[in-house]
MARMIPA-911511 format. One record per atom (N, C-alpha, C): residue in three letters; x, y, z. Coordinates in pm, whole numbers, padded with zeros to 5 digits, always signed. Example, Ala and Ser with C-alpha at 12.3 -4.5 7.8 and 13.67 -1.06 7.14 Angstrom:
# residues 2
Ala+01319-00569+00780
Ala+01230-00450+00780
Ala+01320-00330+00780
Ser+01285-00225+00708
Ser+01367-00106+00714
Ser+01290+00003+00787
//
This chain:
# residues 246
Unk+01618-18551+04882
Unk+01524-18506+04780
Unk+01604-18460+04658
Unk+01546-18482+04585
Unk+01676-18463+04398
Unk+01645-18356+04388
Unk+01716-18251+04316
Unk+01697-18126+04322
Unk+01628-18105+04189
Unk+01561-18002+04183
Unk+01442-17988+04083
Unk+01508-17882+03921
Unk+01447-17960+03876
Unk+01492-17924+03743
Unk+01450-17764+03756
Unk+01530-17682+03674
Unk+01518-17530+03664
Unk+01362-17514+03547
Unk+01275-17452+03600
Unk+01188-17404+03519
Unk+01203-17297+03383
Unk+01167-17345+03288
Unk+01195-17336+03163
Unk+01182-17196+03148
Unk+01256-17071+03095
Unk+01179-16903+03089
Unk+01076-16900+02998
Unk+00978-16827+03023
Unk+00851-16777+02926
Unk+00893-16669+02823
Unk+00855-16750+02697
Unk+00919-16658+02596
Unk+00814-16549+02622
Unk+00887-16404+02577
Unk+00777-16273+02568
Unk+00840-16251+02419
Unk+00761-16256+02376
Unk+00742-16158+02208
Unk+00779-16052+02192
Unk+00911-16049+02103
Unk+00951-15908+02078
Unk+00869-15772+02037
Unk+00764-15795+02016
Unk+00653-15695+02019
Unk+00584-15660+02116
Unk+00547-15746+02252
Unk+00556-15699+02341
Unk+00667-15587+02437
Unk+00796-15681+02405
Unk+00904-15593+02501
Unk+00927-15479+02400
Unk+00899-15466+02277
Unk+00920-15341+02230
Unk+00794-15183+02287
Unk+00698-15298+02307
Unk+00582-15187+02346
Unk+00645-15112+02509
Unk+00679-15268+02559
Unk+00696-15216+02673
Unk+00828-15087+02699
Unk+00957-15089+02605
Unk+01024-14997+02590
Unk+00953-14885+02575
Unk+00887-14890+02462
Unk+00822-14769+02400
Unk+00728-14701+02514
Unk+00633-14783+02611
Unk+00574-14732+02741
Unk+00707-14626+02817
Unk+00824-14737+02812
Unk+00877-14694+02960
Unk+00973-14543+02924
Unk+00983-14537+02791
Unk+01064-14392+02669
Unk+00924-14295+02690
Unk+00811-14333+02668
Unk+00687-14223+02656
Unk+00685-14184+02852
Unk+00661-14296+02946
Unk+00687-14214+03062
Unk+00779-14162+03141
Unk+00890-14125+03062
Unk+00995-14035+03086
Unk+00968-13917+03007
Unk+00955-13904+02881
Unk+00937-13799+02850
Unk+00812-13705+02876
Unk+00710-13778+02903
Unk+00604-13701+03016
Unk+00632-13682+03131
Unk+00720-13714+03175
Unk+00770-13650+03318
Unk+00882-13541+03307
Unk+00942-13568+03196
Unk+01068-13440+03184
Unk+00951-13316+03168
Unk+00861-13319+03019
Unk+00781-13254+03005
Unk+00703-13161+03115
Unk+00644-13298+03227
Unk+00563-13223+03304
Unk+00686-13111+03419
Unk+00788-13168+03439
Unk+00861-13080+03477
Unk+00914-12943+03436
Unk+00910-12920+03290
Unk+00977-12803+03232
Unk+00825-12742+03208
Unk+00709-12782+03228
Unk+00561-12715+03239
Unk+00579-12649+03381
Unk+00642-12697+03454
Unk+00621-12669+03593
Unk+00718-12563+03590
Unk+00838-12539+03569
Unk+00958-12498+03565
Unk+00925-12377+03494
Unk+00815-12399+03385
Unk+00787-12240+03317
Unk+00660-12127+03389
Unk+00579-12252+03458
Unk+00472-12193+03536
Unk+00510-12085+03654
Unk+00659-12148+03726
Unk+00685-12104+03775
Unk+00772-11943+03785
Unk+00858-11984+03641
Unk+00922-11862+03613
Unk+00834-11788+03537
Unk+00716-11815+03470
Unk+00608-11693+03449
Unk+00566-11599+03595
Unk+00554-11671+03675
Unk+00509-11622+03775
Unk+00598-11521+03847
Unk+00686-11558+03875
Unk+00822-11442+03865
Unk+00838-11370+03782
Unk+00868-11370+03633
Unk+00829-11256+03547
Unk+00710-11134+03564
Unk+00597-11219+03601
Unk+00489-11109+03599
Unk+00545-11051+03738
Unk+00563-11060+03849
Unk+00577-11006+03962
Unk+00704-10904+03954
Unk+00813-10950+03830
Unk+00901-10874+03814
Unk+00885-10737+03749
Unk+00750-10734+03624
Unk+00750-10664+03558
Unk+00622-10566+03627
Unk+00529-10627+03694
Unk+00441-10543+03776
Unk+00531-10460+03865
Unk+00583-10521+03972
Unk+00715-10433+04026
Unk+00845-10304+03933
Unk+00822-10382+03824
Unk+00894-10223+03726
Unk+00772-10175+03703
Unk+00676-10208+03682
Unk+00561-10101+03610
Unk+00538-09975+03721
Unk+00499-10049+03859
Unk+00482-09966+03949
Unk+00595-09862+03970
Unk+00727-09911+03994
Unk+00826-09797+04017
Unk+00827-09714+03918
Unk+00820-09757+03780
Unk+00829-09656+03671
Unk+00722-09559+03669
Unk+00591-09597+03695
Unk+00435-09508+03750
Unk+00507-09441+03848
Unk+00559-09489+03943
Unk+00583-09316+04090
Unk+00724-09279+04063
Unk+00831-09319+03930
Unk+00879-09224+03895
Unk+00863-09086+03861
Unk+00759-09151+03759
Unk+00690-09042+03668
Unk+00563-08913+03716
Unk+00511-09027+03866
Unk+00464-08946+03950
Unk+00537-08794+04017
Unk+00678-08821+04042
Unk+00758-08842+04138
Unk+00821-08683+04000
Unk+00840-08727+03913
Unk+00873-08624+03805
Unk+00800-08504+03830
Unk+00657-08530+03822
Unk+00588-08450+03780
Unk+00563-08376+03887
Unk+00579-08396+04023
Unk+00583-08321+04126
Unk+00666-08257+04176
Unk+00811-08258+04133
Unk+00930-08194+04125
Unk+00942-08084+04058
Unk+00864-08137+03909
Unk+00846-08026+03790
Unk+00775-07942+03826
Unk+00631-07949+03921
Unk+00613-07825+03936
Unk+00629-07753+04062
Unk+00683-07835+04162
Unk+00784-07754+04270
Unk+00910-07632+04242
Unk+00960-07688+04107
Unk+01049-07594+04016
Unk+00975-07489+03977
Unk+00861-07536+03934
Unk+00786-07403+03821
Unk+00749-07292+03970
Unk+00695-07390+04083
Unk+00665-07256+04179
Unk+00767-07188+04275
Unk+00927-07241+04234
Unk+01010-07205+04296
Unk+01024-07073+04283
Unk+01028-06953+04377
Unk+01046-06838+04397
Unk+01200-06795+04282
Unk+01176-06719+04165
Unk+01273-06673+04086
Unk+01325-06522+04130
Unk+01419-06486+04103
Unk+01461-06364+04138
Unk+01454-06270+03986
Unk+01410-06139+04026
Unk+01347-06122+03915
Unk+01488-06121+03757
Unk+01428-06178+03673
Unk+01476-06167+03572
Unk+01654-06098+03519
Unk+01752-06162+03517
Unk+01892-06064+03497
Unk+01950-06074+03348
Unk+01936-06072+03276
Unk+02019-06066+03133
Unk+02112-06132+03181
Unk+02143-06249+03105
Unk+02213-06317+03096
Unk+02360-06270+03006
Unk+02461-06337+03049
Unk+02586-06284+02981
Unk+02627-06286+02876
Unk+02501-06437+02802
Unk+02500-06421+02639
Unk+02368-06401+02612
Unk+02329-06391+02499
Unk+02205-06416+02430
Unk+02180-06534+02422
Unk+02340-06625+02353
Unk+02273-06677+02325
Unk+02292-06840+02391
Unk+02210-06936+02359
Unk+02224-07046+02473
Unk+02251-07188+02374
Unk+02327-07277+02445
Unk+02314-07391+02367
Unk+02282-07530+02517
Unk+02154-07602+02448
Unk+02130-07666+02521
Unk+02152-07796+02533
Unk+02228-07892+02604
Unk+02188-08018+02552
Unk+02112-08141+02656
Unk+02018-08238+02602
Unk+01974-08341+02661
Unk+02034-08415+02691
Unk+02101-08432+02876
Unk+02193-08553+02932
Unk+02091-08678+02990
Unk+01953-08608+02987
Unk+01919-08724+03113
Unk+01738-08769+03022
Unk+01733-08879+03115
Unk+01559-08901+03069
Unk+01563-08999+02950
Unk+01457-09118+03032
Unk+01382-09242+02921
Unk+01279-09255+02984
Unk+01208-09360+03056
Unk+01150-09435+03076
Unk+01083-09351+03235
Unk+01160-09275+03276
Unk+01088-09215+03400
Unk+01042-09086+03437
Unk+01000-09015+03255
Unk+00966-08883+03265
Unk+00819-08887+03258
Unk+00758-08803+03328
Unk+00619-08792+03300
Unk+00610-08706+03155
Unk+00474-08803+03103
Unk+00434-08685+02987
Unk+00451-08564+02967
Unk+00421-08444+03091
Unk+00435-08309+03076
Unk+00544-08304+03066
Unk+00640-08335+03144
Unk+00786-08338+03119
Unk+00842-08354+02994
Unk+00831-08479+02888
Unk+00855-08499+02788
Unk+00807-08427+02676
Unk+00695-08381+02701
Unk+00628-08252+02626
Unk+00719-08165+02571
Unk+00804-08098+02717
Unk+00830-07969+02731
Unk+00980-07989+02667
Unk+01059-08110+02650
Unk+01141-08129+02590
Unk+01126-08170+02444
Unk+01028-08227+02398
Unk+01008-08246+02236
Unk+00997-08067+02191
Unk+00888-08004+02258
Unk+00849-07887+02223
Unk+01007-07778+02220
Unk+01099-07801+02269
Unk+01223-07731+02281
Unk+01312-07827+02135
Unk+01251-07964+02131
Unk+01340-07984+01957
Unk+01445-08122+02023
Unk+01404-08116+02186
Unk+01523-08241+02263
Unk+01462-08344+02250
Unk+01412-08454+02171
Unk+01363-08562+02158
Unk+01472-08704+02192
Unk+01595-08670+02206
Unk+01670-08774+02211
Unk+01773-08742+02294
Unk+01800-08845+02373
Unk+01929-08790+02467
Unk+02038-08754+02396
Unk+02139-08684+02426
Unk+02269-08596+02368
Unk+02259-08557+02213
Unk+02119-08497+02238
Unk+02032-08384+02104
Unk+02093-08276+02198
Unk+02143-08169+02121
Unk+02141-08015+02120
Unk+02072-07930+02045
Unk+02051-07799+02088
Unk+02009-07690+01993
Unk+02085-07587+02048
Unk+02024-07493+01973
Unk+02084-07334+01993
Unk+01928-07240+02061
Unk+01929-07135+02122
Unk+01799-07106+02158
Unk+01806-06950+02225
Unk+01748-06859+02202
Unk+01771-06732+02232
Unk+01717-06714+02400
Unk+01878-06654+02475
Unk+01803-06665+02620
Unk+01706-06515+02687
Unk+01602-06559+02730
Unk+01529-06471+02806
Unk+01454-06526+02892
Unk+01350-06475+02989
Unk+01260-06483+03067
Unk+01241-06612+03052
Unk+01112-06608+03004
Unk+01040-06710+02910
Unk+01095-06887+02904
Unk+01201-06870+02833
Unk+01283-07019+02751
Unk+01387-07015+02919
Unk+01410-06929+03004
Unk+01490-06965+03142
Unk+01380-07076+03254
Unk+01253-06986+03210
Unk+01202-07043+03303
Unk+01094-07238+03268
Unk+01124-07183+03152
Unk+01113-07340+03062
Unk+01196-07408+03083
Unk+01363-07390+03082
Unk+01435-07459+03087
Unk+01460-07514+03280
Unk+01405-07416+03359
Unk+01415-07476+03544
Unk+01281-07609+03531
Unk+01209-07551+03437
Unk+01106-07715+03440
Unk+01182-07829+03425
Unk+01259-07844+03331
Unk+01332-07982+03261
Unk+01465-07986+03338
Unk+01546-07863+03375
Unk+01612-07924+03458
Unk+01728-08050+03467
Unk+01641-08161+03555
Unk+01709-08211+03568
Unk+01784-08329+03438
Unk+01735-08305+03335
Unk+01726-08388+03211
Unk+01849-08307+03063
Unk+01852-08152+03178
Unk+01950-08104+03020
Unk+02037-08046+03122
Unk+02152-08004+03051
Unk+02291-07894+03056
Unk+02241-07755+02960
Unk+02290-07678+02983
Unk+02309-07618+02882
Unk+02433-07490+02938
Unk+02481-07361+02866
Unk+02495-07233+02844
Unk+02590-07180+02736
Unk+02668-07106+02748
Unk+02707-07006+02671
Unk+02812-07026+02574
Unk+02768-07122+02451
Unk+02857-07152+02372
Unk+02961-07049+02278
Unk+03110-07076+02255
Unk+03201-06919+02222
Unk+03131-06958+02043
Unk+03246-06889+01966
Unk+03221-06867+01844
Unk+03307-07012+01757
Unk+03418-06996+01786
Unk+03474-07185+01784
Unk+03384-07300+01761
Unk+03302-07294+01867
Unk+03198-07420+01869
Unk+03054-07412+01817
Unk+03054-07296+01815
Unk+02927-07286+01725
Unk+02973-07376+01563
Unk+03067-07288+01490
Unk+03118-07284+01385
Unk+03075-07422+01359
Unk+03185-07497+01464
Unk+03219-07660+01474
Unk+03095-07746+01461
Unk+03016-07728+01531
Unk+02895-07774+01540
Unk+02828-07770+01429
Unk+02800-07625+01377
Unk+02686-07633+01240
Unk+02768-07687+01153
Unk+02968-07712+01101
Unk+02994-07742+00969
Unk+02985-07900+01027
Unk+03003-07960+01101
Unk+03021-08111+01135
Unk+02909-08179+01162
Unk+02793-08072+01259
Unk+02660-08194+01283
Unk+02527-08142+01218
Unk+02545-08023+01111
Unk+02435-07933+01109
Unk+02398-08027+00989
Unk+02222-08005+01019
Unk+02147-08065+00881
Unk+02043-07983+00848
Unk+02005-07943+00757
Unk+01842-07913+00741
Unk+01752-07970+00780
Unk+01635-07915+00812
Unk+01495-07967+00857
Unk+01419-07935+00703
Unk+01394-07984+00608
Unk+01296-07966+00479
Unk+01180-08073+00487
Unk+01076-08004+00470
Unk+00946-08126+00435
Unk+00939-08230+00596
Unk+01023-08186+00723
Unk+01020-08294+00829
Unk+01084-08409+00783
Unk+01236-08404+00672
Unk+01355-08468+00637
Unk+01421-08421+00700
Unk+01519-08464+00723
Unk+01701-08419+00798
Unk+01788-08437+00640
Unk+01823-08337+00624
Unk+01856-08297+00481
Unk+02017-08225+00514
Unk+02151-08352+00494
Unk+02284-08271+00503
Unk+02314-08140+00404
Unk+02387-08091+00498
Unk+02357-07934+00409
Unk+02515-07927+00335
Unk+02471-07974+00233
Unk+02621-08009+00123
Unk+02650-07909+00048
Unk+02491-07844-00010
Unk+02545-07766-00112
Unk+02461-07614-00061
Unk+02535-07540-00107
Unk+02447-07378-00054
Unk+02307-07339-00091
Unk+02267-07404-00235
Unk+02142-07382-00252
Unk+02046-07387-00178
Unk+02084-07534-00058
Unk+01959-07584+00000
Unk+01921-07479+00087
Unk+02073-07369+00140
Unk+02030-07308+00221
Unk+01960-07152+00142
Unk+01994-07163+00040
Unk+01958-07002+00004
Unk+01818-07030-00053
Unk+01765-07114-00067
Unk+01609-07230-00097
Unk+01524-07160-00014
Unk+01548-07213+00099
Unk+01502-07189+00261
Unk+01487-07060+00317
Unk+01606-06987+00317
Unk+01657-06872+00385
Unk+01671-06740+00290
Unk+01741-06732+00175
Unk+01760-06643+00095
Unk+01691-06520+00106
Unk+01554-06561+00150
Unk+01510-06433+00159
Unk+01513-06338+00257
Unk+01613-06364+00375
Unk+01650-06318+00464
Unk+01788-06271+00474
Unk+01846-06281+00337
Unk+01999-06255+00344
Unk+02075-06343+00360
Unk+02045-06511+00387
Unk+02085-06623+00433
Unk+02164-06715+00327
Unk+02274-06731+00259
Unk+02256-06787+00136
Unk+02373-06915+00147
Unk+02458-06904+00262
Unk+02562-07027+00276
Unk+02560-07058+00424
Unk+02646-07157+00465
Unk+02670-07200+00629
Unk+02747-07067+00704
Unk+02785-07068+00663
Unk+02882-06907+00729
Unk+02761-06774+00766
Unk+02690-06726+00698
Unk+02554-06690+00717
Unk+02489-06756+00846
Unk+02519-06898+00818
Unk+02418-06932+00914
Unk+02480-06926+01092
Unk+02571-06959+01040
Unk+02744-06932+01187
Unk+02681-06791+01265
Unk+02710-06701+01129
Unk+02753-06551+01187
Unk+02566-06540+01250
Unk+02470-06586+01219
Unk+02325-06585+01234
Unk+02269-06602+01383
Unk+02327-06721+01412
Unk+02312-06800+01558
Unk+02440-06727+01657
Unk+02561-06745+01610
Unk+02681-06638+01720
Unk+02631-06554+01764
Unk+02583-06462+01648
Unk+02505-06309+01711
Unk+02392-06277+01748
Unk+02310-06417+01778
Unk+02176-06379+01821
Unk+02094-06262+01682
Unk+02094-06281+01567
Unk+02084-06193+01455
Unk+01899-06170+01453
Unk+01853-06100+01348
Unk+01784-06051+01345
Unk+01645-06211+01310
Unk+01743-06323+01229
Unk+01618-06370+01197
Unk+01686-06534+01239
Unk+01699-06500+01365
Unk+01772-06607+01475
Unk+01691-06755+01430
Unk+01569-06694+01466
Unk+01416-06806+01490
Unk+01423-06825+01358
Unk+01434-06817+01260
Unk+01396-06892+01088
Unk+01494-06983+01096
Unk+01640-06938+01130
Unk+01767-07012+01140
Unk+01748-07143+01154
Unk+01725-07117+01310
Unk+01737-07249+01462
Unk+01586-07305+01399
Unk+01505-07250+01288
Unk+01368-07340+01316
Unk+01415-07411+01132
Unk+01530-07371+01078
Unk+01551-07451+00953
Unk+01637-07591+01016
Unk+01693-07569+01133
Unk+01820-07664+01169
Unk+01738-07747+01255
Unk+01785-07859+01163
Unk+01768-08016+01265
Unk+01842-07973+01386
Unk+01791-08068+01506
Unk+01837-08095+01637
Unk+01976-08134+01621
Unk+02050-08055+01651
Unk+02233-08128+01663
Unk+02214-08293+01710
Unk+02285-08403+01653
Unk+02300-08522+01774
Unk+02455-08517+01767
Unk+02504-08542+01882
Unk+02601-08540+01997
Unk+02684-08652+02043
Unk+02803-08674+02006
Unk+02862-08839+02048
Unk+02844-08846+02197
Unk+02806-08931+02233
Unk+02830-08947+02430
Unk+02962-08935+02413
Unk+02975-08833+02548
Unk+03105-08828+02572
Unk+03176-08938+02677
Unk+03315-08957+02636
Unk+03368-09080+02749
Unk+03433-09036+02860
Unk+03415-08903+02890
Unk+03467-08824+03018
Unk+03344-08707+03025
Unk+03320-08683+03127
Unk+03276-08550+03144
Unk+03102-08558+03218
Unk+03042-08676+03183
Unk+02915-08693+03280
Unk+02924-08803+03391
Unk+02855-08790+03503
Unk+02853-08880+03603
Unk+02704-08952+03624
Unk+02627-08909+03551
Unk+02505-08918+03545
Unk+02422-08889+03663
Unk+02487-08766+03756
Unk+02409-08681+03857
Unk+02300-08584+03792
Unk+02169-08597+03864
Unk+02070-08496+03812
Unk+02116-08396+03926
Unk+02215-08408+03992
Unk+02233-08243+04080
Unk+02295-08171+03983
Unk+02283-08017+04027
Unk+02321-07931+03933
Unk+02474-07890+03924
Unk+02513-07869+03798
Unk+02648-07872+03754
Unk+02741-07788+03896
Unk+02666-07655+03941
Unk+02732-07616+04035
Unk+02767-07664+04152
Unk+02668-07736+04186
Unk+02634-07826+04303
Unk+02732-07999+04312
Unk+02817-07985+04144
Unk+02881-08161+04140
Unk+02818-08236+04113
Unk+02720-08155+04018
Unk+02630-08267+03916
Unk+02633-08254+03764
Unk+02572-08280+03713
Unk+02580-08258+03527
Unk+02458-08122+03484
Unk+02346-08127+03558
Unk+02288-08071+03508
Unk+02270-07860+03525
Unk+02166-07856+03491
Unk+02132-07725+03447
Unk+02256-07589+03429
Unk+02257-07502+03431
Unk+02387-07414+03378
Unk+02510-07426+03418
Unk+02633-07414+03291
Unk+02720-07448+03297
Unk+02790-07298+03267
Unk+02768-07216+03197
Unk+02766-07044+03162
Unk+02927-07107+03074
Unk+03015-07040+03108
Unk+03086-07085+02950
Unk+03185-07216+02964
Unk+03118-07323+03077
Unk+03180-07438+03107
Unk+03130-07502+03003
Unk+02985-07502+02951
Unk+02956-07573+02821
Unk+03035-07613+02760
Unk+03148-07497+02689
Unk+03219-07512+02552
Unk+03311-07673+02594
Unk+03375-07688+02697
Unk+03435-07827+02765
Unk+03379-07902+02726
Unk+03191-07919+02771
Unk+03148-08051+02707
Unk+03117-08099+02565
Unk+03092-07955+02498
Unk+03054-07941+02359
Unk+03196-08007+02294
Unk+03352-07992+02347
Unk+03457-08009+02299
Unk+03437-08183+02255
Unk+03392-08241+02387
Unk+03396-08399+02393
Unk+03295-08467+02341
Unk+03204-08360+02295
Unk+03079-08418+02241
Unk+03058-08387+02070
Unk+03146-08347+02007
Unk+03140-08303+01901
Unk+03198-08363+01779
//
């Protein structure tokens, strides 16, 4: 049998095989597509489960705060002892995201709005037993005369009009104060050292100290400083951290 001639190829029209490219380019990229749809569906879904899971822990933090705080407030105090200074310097080591409202209250209302904010604050009854509420969120005690000084000429500002106003020139302070005898920074030194007569006009003209983090000296323990932690009284161990923080 003779062997058969080869059948001739069927021309296809370059407009066809172009469509057909163009098909076979469009169903790839609907499939990459439908994959990175899938790929986001999925990692949405993990996100929300991630962030419901922080929402909740951060809720029974704050739970968890607020029941501590007032386990403190009903902690049995011994009555009242004068403290070895008057006067106190406090600062904010701890607290964001897992303080309850009352908690955060009680620290704006003291002037601590920001972590490694300080103030100055006259100690008694009262501001001791304010300060066992917060606790675990500040340091504070008995700053010498050195660091006071240091503090008001290097971080001190005015509070005017609810501005933070650097205190450059003396007027601003004899503006403010003058009528109390108050008329330069040295005034204001010798004012706060000695627990003076018009302490509260002072500490309520002065912005909140802010504070460099220090690169030695916290571990970020809410146990108490005595105990090998950072927080609550330090009596004249302060001046150490005030050194590294200043």
């Amino acid at each position: 049998m003779a062997d058969e001639e080869p059948k001739p190829l069927s021309y296809i029209p370059e407009t066809i095989l172009k469509k057909r490219r163009n098909n076979e380019e469009w169903a790839i990229k609907r499939k990459q597509q439908l994959e990175r749809t899938i790929r986001k569906i999925k990692d949405d879904k993990a996100l929300t489960f991630k962030r419901a899971e922080h929402y909740i822990k951060e809720y029974r933090n704050k739970e968890l705060d607020l029941i501590q705080m007032k386990q403190r407030g009903k902690r049995r105090r011994p009555a009242f002892v004068t403290p070895e200074s008057k006067l106190l310097f406090i600062i904010r080591i701890q607290g964001k995201n897992e303080i309850h409202p009352k908690t955060r209250k009680i620290l704006k209302s003291l002037g601590l709005w920001r972590i490694y904010s300080g103030i100055f604050v006259k100690a008694n009854e009262r501001m001791m037993e304010m300060l066992q509420r917060v606790e675990p969120y500040i340091t504070y005690g008995y700053p010498n005369l050195k660091n006071v000084r240091e503090l008001i000429y290097k971080k001190g500002y005015a509070k005017i009009d609810r501005q933070r106003v650097p205190l450059t020139e003396n007027n601003i302070i004899e503006g403010a104060l003058g009528k109390h005898g108050i008329i330069c920074i040295e005034d204001i030194v010798n004012e706060i050292a000695n627990v003076g007569p018009h302490f509260k006009e002072v500490t309520n003209f002065l912005w909140p100290l802010t504070l460099s983090k220090p690169e030695e000296g916290l571990q970020g323990k809410k146990k108490l400083y005595k105990d090998g932690g950072d927080t609550g009284n330090r009596k004249d161990h302060i001046n150490e951290l005030i050194s590294k923080m200043n």
